[in-house]
C-alpha positions in Angstrom: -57.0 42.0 50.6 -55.1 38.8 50.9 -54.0 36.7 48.0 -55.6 33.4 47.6 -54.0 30.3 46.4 -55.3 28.3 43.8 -56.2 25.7 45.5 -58.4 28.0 48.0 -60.4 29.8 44.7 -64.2 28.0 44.2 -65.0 30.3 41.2 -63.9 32.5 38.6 -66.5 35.1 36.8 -66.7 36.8 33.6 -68.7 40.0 32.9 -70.5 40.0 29.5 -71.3 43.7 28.3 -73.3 44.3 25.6 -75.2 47.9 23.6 -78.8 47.8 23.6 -78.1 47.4 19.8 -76.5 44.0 20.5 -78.9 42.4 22.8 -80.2 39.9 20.3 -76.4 38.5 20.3 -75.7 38.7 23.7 -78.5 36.7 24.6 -76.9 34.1 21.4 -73.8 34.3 23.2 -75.4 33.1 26.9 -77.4 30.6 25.3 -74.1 28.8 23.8 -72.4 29.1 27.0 -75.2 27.6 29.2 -75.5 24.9 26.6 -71.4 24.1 26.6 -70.5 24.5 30.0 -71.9 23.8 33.7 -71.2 26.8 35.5 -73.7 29.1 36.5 -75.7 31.9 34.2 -75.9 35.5 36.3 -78.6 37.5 35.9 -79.4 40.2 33.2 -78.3 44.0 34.3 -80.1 46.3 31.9 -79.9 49.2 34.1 -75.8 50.3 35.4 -74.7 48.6 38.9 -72.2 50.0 40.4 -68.5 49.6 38.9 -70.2 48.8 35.7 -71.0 51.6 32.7 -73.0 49.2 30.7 -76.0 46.8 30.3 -74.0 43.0 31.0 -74.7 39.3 32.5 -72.1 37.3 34.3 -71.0 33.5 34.0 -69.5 32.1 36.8 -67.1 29.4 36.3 -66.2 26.3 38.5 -62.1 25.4 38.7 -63.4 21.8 38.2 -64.2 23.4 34.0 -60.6 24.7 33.8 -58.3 22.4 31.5 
């Protein structure tokens, strides 16, 4: 894999994991971002996906929302 520069990324992502236990907050928690930020809302991943043990939802982020 080659490095990029930063000038060459167009987005960063975050994974959001949760316990079935916890979905109620989760869901709080995805909510609040998609309310304060533009960037986009992934879908919901009850079942595993490869790479990843646990029920989750990503947010990808634009460089143009960095500081």
């Amino acid at each position: 894999m080659t490095a990029k520069t930063v000038d060459t990324i167009t987005d960063h992502h975050a994974h959001a994991y949760f316990q079935p236990d916890s979905e109620g907050d989760a869901q709080a928690v995805r909510e609040d971002i998609g309310a304060r930020f533009s960037g986009t809302l992934g879908s919901w991943h009850h079942q595993h996906v490869p790479a990843h043990t646990r029920s989750m939802y990503h947010v990808v982020f634009t460089p143009a929302m960095a500081p």
